[in-house]
PDB file with one MODEL, atoms N, CA, C and O in Angstrom:
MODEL        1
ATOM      1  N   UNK A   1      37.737  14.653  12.343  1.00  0.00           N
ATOM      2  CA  UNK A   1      37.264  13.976  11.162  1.00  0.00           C
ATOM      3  C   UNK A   1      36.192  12.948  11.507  1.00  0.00           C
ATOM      4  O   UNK A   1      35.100  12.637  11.031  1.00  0.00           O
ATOM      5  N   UNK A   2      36.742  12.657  12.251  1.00  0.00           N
ATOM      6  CA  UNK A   2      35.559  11.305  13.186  1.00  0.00           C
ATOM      7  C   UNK A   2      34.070  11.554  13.663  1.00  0.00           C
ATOM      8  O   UNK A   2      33.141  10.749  13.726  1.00  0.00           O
ATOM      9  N   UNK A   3      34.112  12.959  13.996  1.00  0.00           N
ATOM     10  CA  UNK A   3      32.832  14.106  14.466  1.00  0.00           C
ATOM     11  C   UNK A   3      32.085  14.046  13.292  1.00  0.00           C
ATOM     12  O   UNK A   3      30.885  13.801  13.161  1.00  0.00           O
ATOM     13  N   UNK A   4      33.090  14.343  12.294  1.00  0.00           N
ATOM     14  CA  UNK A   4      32.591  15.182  11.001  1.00  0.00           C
ATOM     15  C   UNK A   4      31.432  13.728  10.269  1.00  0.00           C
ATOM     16  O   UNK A   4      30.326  13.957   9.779  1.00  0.00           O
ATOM     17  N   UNK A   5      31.870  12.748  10.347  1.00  0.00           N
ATOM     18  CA  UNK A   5      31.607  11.131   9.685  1.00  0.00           C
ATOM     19  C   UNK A   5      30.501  10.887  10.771  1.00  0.00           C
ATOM     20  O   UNK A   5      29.341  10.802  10.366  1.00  0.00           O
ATOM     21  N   UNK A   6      30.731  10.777  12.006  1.00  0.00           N
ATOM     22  CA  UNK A   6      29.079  10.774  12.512  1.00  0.00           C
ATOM     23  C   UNK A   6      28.269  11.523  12.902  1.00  0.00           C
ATOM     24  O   UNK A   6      27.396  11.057  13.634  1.00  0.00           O
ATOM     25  N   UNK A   7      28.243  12.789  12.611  1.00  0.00           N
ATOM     26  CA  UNK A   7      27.577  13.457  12.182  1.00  0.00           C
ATOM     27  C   UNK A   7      26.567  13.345  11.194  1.00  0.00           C
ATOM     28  O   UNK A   7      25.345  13.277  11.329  1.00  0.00           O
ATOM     29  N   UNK A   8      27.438  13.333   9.946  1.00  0.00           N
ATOM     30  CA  UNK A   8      26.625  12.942   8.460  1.00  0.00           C
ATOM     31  C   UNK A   8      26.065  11.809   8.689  1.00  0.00           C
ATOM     32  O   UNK A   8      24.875  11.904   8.387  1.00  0.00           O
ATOM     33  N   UNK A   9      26.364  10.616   9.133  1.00  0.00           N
ATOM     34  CA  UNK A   9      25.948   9.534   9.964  1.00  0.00           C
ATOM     35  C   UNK A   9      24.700   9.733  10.410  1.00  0.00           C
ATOM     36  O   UNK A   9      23.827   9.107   9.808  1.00  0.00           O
ATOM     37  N   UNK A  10      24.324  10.511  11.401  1.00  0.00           N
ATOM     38  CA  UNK A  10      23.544  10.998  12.313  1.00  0.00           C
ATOM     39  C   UNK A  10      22.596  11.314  10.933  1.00  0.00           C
ATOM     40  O   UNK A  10      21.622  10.564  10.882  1.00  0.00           O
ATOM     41  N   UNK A  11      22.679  12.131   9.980  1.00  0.00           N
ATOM     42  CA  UNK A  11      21.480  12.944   9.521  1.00  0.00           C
ATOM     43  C   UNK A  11      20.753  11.986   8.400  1.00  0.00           C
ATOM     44  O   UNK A  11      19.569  12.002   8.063  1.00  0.00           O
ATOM     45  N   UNK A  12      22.131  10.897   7.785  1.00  0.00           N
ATOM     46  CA  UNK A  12      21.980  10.302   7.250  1.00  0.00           C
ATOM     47  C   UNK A  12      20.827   8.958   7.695  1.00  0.00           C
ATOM     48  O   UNK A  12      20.243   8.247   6.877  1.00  0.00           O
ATOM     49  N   UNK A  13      20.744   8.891   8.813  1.00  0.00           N
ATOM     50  CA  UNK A  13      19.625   7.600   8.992  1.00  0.00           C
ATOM     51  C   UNK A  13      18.548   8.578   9.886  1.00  0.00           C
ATOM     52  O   UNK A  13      17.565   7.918  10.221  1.00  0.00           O
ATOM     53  N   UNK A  14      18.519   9.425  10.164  1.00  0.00           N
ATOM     54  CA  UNK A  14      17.533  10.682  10.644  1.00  0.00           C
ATOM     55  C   UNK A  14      16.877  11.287   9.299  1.00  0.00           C
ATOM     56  O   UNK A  14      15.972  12.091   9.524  1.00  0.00           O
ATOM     57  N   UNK A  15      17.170  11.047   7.954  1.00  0.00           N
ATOM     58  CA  UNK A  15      16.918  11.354   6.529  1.00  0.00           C
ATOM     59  C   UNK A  15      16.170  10.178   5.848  1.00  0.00           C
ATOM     60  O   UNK A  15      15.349  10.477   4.981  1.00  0.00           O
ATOM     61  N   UNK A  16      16.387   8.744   6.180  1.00  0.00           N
ATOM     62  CA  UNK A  16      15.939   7.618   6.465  1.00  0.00           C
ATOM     63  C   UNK A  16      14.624   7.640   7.137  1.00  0.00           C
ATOM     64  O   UNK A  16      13.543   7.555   6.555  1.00  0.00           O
ATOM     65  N   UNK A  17      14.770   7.739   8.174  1.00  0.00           N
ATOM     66  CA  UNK A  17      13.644   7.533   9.199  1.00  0.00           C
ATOM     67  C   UNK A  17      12.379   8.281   8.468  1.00  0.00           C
ATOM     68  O   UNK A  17      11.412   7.741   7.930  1.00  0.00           O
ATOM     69  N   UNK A  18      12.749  10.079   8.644  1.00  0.00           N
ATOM     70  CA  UNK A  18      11.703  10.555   7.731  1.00  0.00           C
ATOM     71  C   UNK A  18      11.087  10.509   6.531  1.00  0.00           C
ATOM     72  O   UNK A  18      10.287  11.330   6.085  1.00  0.00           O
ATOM     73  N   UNK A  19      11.445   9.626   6.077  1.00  0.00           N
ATOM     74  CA  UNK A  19      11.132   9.532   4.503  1.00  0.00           C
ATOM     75  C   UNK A  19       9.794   7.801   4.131  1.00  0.00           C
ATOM     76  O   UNK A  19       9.034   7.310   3.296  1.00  0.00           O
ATOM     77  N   UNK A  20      10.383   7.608   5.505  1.00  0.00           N
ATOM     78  CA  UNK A  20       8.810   6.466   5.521  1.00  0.00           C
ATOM     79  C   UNK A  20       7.850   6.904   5.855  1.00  0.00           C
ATOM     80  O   UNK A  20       7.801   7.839   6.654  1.00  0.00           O
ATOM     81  N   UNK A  21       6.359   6.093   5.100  1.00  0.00           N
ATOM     82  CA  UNK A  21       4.855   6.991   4.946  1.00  0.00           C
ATOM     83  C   UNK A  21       4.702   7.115   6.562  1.00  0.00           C
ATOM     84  O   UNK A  21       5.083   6.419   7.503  1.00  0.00           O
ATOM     85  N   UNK A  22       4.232   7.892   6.487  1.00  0.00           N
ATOM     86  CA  UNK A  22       3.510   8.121   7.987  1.00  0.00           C
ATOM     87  C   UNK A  22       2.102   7.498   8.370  1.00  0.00           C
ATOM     88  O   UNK A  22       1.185   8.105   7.817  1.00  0.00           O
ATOM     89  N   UNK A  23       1.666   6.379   9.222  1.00  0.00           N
ATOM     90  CA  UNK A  23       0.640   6.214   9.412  1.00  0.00           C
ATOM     91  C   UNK A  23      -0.470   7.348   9.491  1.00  0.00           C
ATOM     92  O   UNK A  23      -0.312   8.365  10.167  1.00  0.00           O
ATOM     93  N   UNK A  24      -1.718   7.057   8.666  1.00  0.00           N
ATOM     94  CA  UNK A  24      -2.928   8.059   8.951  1.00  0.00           C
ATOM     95  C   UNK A  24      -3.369   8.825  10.325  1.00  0.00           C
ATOM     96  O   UNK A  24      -3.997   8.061  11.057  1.00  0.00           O
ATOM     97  N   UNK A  25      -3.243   9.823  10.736  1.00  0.00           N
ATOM     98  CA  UNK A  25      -3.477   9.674  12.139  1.00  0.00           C
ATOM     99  C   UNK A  25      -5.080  10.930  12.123  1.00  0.00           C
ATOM    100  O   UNK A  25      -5.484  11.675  11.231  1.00  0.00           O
ATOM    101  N   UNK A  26      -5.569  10.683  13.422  1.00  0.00           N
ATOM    102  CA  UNK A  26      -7.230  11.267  13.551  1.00  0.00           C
ATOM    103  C   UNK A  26      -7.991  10.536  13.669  1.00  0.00           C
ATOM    104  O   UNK A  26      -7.677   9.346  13.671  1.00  0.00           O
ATOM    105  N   UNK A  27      -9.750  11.066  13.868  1.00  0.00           N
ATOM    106  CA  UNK A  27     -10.633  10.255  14.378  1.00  0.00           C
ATOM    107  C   UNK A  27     -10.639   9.335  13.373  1.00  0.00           C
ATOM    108  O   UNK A  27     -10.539   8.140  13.649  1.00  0.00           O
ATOM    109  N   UNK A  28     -10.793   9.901  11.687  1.00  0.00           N
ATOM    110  CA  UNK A  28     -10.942   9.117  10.683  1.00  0.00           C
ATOM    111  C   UNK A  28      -9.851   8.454   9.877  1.00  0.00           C
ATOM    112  O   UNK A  28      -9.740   8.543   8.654  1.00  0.00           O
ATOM    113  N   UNK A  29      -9.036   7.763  10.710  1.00  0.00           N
ATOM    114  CA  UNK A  29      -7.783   7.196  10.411  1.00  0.00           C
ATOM    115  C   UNK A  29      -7.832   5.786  10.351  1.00  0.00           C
ATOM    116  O   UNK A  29      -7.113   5.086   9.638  1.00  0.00           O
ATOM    117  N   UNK A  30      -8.753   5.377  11.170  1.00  0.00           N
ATOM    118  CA  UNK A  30      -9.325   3.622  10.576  1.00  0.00           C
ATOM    119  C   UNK A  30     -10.232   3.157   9.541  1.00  0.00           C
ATOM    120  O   UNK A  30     -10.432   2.051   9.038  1.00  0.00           O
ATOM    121  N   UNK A  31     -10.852   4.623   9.319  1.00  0.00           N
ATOM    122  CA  UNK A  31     -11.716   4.092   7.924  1.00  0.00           C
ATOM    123  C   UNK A  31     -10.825   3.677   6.647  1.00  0.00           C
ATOM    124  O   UNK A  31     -10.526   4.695   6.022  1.00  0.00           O
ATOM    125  N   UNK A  32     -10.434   2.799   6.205  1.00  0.00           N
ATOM    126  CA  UNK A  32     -10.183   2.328   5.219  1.00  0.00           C
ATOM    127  C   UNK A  32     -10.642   1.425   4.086  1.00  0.00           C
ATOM    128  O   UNK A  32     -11.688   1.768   3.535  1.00  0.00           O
ATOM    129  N   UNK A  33      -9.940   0.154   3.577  1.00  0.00           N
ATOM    130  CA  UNK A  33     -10.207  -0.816   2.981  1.00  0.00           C
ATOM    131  C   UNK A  33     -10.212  -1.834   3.572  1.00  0.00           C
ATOM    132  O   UNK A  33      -9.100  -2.205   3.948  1.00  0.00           O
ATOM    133  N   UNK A  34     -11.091  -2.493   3.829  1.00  0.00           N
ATOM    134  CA  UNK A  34     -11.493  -3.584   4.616  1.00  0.00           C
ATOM    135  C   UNK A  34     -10.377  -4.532   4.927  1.00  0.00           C
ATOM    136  O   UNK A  34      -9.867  -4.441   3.810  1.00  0.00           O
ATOM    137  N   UNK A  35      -9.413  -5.562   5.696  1.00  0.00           N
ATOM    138  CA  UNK A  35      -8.395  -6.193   5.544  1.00  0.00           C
ATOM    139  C   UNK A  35      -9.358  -7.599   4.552  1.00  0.00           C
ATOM    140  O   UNK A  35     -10.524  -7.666   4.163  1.00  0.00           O
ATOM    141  N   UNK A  36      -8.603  -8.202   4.483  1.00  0.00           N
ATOM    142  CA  UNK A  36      -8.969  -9.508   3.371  1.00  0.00           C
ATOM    143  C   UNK A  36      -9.446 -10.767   4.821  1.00  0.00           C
ATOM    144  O   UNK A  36     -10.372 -11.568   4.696  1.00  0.00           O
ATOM    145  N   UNK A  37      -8.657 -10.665   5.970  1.00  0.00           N
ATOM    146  CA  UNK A  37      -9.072 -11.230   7.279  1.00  0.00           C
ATOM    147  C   UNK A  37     -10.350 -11.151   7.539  1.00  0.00           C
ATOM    148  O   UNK A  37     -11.018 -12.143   7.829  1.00  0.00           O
ATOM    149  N   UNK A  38     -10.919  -9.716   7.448  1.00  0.00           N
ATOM    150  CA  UNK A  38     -12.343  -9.377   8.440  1.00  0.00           C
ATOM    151  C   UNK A  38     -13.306  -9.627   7.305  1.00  0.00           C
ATOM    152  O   UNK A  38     -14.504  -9.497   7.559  1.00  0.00           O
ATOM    153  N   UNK A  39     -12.850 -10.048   5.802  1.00  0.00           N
ATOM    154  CA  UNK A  39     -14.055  -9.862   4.768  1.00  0.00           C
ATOM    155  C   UNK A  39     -14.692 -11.073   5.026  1.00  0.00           C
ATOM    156  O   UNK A  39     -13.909 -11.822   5.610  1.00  0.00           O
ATOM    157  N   UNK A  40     -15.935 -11.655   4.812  1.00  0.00           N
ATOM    158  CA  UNK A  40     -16.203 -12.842   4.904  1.00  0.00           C
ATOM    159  C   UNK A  40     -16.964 -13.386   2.975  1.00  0.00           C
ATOM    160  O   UNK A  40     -17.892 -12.813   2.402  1.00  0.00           O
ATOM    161  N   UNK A  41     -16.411 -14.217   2.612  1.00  0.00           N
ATOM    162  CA  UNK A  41     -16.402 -15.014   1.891  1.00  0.00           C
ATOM    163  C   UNK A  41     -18.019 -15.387   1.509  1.00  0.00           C
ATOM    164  O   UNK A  41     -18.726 -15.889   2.383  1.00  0.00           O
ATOM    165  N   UNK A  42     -18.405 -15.192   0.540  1.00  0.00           N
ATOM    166  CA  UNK A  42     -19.944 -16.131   0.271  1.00  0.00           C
ATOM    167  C   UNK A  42     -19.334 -17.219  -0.595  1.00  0.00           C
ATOM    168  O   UNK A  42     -18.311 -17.459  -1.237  1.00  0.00           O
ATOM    169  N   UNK A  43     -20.876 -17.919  -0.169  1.00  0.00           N
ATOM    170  CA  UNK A  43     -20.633 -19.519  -0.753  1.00  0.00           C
ATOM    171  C   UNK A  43     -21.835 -19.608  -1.345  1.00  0.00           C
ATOM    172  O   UNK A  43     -22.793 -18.904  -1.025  1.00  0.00           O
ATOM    173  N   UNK A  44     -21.855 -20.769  -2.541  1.00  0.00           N
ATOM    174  CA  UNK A  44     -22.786 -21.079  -3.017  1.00  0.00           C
ATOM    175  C   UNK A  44     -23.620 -22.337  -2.069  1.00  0.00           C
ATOM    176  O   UNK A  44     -23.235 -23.494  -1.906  1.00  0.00           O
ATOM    177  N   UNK A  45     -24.952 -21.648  -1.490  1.00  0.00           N
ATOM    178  CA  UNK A  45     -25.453 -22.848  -0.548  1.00  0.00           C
ATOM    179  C   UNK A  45     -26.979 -23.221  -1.366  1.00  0.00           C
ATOM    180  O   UNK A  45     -27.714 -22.377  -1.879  1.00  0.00           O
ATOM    181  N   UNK A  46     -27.218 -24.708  -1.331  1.00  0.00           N
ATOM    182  CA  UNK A  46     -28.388 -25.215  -1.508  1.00  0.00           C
ATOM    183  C   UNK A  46     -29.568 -24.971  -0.683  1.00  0.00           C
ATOM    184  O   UNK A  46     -29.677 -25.575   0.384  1.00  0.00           O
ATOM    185  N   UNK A  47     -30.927 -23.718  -1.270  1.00  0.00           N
ATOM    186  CA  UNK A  47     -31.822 -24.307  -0.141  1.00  0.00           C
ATOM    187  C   UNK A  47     -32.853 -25.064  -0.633  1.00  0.00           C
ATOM    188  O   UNK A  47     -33.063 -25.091  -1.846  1.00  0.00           O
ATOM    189  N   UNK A  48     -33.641 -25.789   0.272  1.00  0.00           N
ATOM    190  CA  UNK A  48     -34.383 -26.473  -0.198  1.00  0.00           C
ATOM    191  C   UNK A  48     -35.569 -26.078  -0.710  1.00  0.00           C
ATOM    192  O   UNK A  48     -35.671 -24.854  -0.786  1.00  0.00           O
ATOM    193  N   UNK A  49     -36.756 -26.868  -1.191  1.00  0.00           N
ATOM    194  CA  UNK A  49     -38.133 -26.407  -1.846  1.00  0.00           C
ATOM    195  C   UNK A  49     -39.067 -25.568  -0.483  1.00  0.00           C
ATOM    196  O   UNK A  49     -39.372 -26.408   0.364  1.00  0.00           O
ATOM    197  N   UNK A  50     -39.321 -24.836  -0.294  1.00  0.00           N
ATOM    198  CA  UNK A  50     -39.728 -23.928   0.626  1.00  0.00           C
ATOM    199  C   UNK A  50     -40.859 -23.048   0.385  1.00  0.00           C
ATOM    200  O   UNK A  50     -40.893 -22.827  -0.825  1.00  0.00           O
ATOM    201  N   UNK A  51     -41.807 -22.442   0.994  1.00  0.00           N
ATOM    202  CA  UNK A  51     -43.093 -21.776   0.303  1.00  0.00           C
ATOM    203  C   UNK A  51     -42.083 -20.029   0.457  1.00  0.00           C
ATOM    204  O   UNK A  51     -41.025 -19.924   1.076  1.00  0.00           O
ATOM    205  N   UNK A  52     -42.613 -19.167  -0.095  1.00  0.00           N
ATOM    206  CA  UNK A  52     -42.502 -17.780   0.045  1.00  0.00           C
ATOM    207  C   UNK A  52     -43.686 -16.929  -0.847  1.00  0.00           C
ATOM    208  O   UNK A  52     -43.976 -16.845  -2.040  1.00  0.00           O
ATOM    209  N   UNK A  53     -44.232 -16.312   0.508  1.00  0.00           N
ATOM    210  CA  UNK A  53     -45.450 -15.367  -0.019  1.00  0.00           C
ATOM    211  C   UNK A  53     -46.400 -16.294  -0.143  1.00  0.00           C
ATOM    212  O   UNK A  53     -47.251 -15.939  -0.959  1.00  0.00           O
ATOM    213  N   UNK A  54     -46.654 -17.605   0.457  1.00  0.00           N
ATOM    214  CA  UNK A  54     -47.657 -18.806  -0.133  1.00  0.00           C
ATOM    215  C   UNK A  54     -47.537 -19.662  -1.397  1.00  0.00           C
ATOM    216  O   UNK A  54     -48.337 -20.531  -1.744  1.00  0.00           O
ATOM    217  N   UNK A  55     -46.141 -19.196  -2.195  1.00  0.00           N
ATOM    218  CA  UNK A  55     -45.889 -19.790  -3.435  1.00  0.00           C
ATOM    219  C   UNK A  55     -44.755 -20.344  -3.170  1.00  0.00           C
ATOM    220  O   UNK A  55     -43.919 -19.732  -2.505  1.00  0.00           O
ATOM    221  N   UNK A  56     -44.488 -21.791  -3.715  1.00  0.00           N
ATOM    222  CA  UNK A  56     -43.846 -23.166  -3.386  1.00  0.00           C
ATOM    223  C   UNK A  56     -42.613 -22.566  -4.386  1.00  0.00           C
ATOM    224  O   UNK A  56     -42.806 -22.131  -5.521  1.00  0.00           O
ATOM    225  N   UNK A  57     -41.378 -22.639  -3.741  1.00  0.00           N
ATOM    226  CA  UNK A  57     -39.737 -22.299  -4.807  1.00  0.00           C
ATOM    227  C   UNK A  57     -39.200 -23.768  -4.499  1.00  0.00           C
ATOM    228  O   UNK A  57     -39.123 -24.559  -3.559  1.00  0.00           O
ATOM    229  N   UNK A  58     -38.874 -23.661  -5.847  1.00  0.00           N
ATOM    230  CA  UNK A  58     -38.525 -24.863  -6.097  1.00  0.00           C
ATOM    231  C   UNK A  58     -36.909 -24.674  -5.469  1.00  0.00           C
ATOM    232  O   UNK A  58     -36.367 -23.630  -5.106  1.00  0.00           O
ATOM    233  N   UNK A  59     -36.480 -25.764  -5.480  1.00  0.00           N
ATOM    234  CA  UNK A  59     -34.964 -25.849  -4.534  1.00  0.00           C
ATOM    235  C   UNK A  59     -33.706 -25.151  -5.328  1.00  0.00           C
ATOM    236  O   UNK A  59     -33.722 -25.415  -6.530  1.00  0.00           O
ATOM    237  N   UNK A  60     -32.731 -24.401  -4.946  1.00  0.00           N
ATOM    238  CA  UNK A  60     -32.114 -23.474  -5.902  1.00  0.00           C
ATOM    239  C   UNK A  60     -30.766 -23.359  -4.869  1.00  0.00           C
ATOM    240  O   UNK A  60     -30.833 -23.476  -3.645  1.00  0.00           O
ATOM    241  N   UNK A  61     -29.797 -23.157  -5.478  1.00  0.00           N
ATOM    242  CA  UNK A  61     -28.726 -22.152  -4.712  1.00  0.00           C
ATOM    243  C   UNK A  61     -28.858 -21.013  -4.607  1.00  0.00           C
ATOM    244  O   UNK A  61     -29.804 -20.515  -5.217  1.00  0.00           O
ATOM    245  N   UNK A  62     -27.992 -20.149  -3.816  1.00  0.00           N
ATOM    246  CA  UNK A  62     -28.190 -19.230  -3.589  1.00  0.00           C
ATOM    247  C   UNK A  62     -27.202 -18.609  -2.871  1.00  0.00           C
ATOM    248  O   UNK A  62     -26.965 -19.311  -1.889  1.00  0.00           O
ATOM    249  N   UNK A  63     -26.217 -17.217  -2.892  1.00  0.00           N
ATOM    250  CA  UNK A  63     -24.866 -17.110  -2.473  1.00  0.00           C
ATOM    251  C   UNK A  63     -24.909 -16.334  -0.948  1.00  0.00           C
ATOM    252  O   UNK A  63     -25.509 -15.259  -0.914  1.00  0.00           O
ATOM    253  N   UNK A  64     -24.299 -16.838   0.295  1.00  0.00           N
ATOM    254  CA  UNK A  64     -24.482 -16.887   1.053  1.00  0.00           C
ATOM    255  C   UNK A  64     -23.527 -16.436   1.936  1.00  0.00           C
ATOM    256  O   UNK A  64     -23.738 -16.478   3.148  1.00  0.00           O
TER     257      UNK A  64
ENDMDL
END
């Protein structure tokens, strides 16, 4: 009876195991969605009055 109980035991967390996702596996198995860690953040930065193309910009933010 004892055989019989870990047995079912046995298939029972072997039924478990398989049933979690399986990591992606292959060359293209890291392409994903970027983590929120590696993204980098823009900011709103001030630049100053500066020429561009020979024409004077006046001082502005700008996201960075």
């Amino acid at each position: 009876m004892k055989k019989i109980l870990l047995a079912l035991a046995a298939c029972a967390v072997s039924a478990t195991a398989l049933a979690q996702p399986m990591p992606p596996r292959g060359p293209h198995a890291d392409r994903g969605h970027p983590h929120v860690a590696h993204r980098r953040v823009k900011h709103k930065v001030w630049v100053p009055a500066h020429r561009e193309h020979g024409r004077l910009v006046r001082g502005h933010y700008v996201w960075r």
